[in-house]
N, C-alpha and C positions, 0 to 999 in steps of 0.2 A: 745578589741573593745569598744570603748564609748557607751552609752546609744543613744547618738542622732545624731553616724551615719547613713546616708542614706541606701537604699535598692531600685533598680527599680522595685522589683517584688517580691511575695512568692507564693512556689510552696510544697507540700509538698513531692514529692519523684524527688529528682536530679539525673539520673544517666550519670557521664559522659564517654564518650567513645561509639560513634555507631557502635562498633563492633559486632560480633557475642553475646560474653554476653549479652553485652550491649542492643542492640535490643530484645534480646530473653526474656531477663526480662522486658523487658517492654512490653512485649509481654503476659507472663503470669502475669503479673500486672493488664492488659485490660482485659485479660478475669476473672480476678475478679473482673471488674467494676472500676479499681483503674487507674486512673489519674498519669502517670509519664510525665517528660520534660527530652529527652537523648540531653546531649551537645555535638556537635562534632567540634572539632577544622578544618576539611578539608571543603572544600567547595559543595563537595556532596560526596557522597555514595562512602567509600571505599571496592573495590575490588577486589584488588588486593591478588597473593597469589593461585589464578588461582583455585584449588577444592582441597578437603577436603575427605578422607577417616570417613563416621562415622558408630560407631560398632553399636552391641545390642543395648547400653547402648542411646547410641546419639538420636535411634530411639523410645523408650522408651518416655524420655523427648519431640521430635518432634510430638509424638503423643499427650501427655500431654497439649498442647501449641497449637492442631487442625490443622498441617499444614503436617504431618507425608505423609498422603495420597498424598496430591499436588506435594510433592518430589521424591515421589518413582515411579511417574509416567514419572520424568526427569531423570531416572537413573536404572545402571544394578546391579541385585542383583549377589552379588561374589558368588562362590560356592567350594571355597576353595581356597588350596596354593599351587601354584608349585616351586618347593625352587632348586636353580640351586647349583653345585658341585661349590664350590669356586676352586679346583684344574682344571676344564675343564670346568666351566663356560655352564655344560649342564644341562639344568632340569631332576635331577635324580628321584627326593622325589617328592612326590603329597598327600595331603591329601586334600580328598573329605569331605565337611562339610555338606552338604545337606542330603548325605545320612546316616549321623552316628547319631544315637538317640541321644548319649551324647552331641552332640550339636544341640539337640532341640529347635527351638525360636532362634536358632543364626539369625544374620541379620547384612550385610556387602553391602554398597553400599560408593560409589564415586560418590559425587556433586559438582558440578561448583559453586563454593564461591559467582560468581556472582547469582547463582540461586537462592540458600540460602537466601543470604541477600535480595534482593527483596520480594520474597516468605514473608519473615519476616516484611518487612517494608508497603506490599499491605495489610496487615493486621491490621497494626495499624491505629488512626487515626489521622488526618492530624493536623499537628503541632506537633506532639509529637517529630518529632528531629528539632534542631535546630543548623543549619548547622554554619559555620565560628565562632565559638565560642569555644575558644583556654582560660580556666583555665588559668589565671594567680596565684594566692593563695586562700586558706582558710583560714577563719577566724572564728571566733563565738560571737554570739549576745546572752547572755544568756545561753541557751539551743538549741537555732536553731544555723546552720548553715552559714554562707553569702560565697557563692563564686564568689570570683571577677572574671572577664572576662578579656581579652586582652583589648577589648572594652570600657573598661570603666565603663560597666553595672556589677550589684551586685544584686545574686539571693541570696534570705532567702528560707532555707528549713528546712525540720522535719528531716528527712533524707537523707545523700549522700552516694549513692554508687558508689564505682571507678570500672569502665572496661576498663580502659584507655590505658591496657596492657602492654606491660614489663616495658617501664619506666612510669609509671604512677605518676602523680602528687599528687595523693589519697592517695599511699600506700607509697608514701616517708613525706606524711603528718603524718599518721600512724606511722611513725618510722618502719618503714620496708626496711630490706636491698635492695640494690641494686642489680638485676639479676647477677650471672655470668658466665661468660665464659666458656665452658667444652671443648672450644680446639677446637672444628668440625664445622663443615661447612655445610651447603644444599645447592645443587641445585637444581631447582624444575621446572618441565616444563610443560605442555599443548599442545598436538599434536593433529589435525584434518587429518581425514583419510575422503575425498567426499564420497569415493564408500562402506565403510565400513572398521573397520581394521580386519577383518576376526580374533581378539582374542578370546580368553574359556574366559567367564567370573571370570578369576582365578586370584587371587595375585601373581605376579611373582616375585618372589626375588630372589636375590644373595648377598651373604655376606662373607669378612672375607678380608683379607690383607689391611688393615685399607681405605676399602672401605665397602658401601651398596647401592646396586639400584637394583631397585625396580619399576614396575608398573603394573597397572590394567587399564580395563575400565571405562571410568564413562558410556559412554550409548554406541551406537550400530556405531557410529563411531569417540568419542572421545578417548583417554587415558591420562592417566594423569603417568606422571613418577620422579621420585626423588635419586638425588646420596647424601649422606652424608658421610663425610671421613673428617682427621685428615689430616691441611694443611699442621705441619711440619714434615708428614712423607710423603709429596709429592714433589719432587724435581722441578716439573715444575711450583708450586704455582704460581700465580701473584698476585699482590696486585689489580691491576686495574681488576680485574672481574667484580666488579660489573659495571662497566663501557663499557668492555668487554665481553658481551655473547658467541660470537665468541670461543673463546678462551673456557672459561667455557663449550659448548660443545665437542670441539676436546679434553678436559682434559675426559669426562665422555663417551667418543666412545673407548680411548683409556685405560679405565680402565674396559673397558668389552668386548674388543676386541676377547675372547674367549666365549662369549652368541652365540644364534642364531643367523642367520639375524634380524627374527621377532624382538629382544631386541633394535636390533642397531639402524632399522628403527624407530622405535618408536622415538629415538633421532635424527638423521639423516632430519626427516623430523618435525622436528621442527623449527617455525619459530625465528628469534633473538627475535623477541619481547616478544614470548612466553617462553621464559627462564630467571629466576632470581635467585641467589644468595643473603645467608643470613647466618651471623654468630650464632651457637646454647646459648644460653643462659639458665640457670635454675634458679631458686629460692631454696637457699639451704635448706635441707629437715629439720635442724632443727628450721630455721625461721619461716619455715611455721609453724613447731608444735607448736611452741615459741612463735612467734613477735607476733604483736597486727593485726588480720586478722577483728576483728571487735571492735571500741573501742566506747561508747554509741551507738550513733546515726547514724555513719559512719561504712561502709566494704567497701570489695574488692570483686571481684570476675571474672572469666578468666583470661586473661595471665598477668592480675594485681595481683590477688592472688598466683595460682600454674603456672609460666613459667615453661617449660618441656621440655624434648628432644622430638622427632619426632618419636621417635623407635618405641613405643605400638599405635602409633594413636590412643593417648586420648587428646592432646592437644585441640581442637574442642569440641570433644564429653563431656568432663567434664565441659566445660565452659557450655554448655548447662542441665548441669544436676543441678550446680549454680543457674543456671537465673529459673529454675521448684522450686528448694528449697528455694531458695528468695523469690520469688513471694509467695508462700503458707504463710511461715512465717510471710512476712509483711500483709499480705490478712487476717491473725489469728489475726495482730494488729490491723488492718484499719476497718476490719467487723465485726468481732465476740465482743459480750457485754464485759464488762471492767469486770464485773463482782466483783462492787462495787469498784474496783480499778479508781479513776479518774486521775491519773497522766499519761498523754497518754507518753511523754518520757521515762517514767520507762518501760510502756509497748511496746516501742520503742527497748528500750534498748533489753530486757528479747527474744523478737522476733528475734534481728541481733546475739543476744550471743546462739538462742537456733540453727540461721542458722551457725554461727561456728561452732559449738557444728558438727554438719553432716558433716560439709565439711571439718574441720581440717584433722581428721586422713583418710579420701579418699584423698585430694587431697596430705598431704605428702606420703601416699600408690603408687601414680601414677608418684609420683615426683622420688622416689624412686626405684621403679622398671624399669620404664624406660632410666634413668640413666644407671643401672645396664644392661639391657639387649643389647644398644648401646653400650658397653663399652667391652660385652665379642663378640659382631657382629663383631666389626672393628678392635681389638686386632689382632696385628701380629706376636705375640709368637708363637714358638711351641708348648706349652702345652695347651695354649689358639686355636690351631689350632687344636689339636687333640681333646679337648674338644668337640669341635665344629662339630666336624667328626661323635663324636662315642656317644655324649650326646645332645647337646645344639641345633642341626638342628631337631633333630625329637621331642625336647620339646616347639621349642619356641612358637610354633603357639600356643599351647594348655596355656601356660602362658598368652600369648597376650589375647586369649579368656577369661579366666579367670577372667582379669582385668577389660573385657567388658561386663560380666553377672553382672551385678548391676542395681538396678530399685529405681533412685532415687524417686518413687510416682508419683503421679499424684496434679491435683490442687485443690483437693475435701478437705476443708475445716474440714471434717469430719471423714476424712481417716489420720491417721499419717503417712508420710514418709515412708516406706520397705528399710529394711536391705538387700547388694546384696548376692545375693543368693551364 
């Protein structure tokens, strides 16, 4: 880029993508006093995606960021898992969480995506997103940044961060592979019960003949449910689902045709609109360890850094644990003295490399387990089914927990990061 191309504006922190990251970092940015511009290429607020499972770990960060409370007030706290027989499709197994000491400080709740992002966005201030503005390239001017717009407009910045998720413009900047494929599929729906739906506030799962669904409450008379399954080991597939809801439900009634009522309804009385399908994608785990997640002045982070399977419900909650570890980091560079150091890009750099440095081996840990743990769920071998009988149904909840005791810190400037426990 020449010397005496133009620029219509400098801003010093870009981040694009108004997603969940996205927002959330800019969110613990403001509560450090710190000035960000989130570009979003849609024309208002996406919300799409319907609600969101977030564990310990999500609420942790939620608290971090001042908005923990406002949330927990739209939502029901889980109290364990009731895991249904994949041979008769009845809830055999229950494991009660509330009252087992070893899962002390657990915390499990289900929020409407829509509630979230708002919640997020009432608290920023005004102008900080800026709506219809679609990244066409990056460039560089020196040491800053210029991203050009669809527009025609071109932002100079100190730093850009990508949330632009799975195919992000950011992280194929970065030389970072492109998400792929693991074969499987989601459906994911959102049902209203007027009168209430009379559910435990419990996780309900069923798993195993290269099926999983699954649902919970979000509050006292929403649910939220999701089937994930492996298309080519389903003879009815259609290609037109996504086009097709219809259809996409009668596939997910008839693969739990052997649940309760209570399961069916849950599907049953869901409306089309409130049903979407989405092919699964990951980020493969040695890229993440590997490729370039922060390279000077430029990251990634959300389903632009680690895309994941759906299995551990940390896709959400890690993206938020991201946007708490960013914020600190650049808050270390933007506020704290140089401390005789003047070259503020170096201490750009040192801040994005010390937020890799945390998030590298957590987010390939999540990429990685969760893979694994969809993989021995919807497996329809026999040995893989006896597994599953005599081993893998009465460990997985406690893996899953596992992966969600982590306390990426808080925004205290003066506190380093905690290691998850």
């Amino acid at each position: 880029m020449e010397e005496n191309d133009h620029y219509e504006e400098e801003v010093d922190i870009v981040i694009v993508g108004a997603g969940l990251a996205g927002l959330t970092t800019a969110l613990s940015l403001q509560r450090l006093g710190l000035k960000s511009l989130v570009l979003e290429s849609s024309q208002s607020l996406r919300i799409t995606g319907f609600a969101l499972t977030l564990w310990t770990n999500a609420w942790r960060a939620l608290d971090a960021v001042g908005i923990g409370d406002t949330l927990r007030h739209k939502s029901t706290q889980i109290k364990g898992f009731k895991i249904a027989s994949p041979d008769t499709g009845l809830f055999t197994s229950e494991q009660p969480l509330d009252k087992d000491k070893r899962f002390e400080g657990y915390e499990s709740r289900c929020v409407r995506r829509k509630d979230l992002l708002e919640t997020i966005v009432n608290e920023l201030p005004p102008g900080t997103i800026r709506y219809s503005s679609k990244v066409a390239t990056i460039d560089e001017l020196d040491r800053f940044k210029l991203v050009h717009l669809a527009d025609g407009s071109i932002l100079k910045t100190k730093v850009l961060i990508g949330c632009d998720g799975v195919n992000s413009v950011v992280a194929k900047w970065l030389g970072l592979q492109t998400p792929v494929s693991v074969g499987r599929s989601a459906i994911r729906g959102l049902v209203e019960f007027p009168n209430g739906s009379g559910l435990e506030p419990m996780f309900h799962v069923n798993f195993g003949g290269g099926v999983r669904f699954g649902f919970r409450p979000v509050d006292h008379t929403t649910v939220y449910w999701f089937c994930t399954f492996t298309p080519s080991q389903v003879p009815s597939y259609e290609e037109d689902w996504q086009v097709n809801p219809m259809k996409m439900k009668q596939f997910v009634l008839s693969s739990i045709n052997k649940m309760p009522q209570e399961a069916r309804d849950v599907v049953e009385r869901t409306t089309l609109s409130s049903v979407s399908y989405a092919p699964l994608k990951l980020r493969l785990p040695w890229n993440v360890l590997f490729g370039n997640i922060v390279k000077d002045n430029v990251c990634v982070a959300g389903d632009a850094l680690h895309p994941m399977t759906p299995d551990i419900g940390q896709g959400g909650c890690s993206s938020l644990e991201d946007a708490v570890v960013l914020g600190r980091c650049l808050g270390e560079v933007f506020l704290k003295k140089a401390d005789g150091e003047d070259d503020e890009f170096e201490r750009i750099k040192k801040g994005l490399e010390k937020y890799g440095k945390e998030r590298r081996w957590r987010s390939f840990s999540l990429v990685c387990v969760a893979y694994c743990v969809g993989f021995i769920q919807e497996s329809k071998g026999k040995m893989m089914s006896f597994l599953r009988r005599v081993w893998f149904t009465r460990y997985t909840s406690n893996a899953l927990l596992k992966m969600a005791n982590f306390d990426c810190g808080n925004l205290d400037l003066a506190v380093e990061s905690q290691n998850g426990k």
